[in-house]
BAGULUM-902670 format. One record per residue (C-alpha): residue in three letters; chain; x, y, z. Coordinates in pm, whole numbers, plus 50000, padded with zeros to 5 digits. Example, Ala and Ser with C-alpha at 12.3 -4.5 7.8 and 13.67 -1.06 7.14 Angstrom:
 rest kette    c1    c2    c3
  Ala     A 51230 49550 50780
  Ser     A 51367 49894 50714
//
This chain:
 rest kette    c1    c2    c3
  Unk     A 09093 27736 40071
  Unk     A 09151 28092 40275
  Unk     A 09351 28195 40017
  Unk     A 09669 28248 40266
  Unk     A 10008 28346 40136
  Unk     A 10339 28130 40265
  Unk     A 10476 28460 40287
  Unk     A 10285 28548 40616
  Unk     A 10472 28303 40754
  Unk     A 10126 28143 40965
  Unk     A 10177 27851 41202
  Unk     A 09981 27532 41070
  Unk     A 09820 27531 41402
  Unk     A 09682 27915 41342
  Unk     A 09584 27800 40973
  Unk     A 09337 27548 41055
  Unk     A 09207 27722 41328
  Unk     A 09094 28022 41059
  Unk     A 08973 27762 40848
  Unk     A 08764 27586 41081
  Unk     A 08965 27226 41107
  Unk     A 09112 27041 41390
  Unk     A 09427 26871 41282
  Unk     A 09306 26483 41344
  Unk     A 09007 26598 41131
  Unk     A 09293 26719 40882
  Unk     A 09481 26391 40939
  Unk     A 09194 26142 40876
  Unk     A 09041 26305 40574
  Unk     A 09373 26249 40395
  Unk     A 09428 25892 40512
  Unk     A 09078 25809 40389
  Unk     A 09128 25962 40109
  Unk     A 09469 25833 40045
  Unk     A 09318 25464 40088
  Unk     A 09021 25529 39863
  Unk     A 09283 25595 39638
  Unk     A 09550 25317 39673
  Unk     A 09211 25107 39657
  Unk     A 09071 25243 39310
  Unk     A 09445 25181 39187
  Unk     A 09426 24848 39243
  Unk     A 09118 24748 39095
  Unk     A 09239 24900 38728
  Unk     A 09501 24799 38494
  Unk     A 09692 25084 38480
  Unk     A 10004 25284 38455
  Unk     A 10016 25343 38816
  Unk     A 09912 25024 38922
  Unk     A 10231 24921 38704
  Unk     A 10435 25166 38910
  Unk     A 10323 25120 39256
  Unk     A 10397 24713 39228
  Unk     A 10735 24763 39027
  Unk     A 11079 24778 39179
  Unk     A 11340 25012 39063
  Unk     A 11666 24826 38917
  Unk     A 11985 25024 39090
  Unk     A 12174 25094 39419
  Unk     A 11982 25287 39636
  Unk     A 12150 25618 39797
  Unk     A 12310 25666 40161
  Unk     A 12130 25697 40455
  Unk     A 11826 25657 40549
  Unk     A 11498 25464 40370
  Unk     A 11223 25695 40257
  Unk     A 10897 25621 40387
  Unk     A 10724 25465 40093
  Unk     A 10389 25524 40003
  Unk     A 10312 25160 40063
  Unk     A 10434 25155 40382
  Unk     A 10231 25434 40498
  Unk     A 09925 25242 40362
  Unk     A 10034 24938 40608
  Unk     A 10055 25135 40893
  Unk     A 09722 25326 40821
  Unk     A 09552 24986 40780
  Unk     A 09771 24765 41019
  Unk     A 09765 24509 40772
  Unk     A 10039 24380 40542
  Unk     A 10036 24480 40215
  Unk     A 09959 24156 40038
  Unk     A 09645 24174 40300
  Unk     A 09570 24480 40142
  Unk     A 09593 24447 39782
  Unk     A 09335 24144 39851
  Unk     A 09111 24357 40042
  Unk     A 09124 24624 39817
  Unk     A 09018 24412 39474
  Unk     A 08684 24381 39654
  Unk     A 08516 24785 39689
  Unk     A 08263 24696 39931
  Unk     A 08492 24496 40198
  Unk     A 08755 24772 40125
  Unk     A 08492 25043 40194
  Unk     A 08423 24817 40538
  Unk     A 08771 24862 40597
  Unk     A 08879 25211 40555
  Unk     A 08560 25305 40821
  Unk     A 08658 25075 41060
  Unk     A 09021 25192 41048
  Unk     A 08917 25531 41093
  Unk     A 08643 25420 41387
  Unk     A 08897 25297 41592
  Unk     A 09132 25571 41516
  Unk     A 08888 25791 41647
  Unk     A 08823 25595 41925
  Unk     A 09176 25600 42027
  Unk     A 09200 26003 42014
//
């Protein structure tokens, strides 16, 4: 985007200032995005449809759970995730939903 090296070593903060974005505009463009995704998913049989909904067989390692991708789509939408994958098989009441999330996450800023 500005075409700025990690070897400056610039703050985030200073970043988006050059560029012009507010970090909750930052924020809320890649949780929309991220749910127009996790939405498109859903509605096609495909490999990563096959991936998101699988579990891995195994032990899982020491310490502390990763934040799954899943999980950050339930606490975008405050909704479970079987809520979700129902919502999402229909585009339009999806669509209804990722602008009303992002309304009231507006509002709350």
């Amino acid at each position: 985007m500005a075409r700025i090296s990690w070897k400056e070593k610039k703050k985030n903060k200073e970043v988006l200032e050059e560029i012009g974005l507010k970090h909750t505009e930052l924020l809320k463009t890649i949780k929309t995005r991220q749910l127009a995704y996790y939405g498109h998913i859903l509605r096609h049989q495909s490999l990563q449809k096959s991936i998101m909904e699988g579990k891995i067989n195994g032990k899982r390692q020491r310490g502390r759970k990763r934040k799954s991708w899943l999980g950050n789509i339930e606490e975008t939408t405050t909704r479970r995730i079987n809520e979700c994958c129902e919502v999402a098989l229909n585009r339009e009441e999806w669509r209804r939903t990722i602008a009303s999330n992002l309304w009231q996450e507006t509002e709350q800023r």
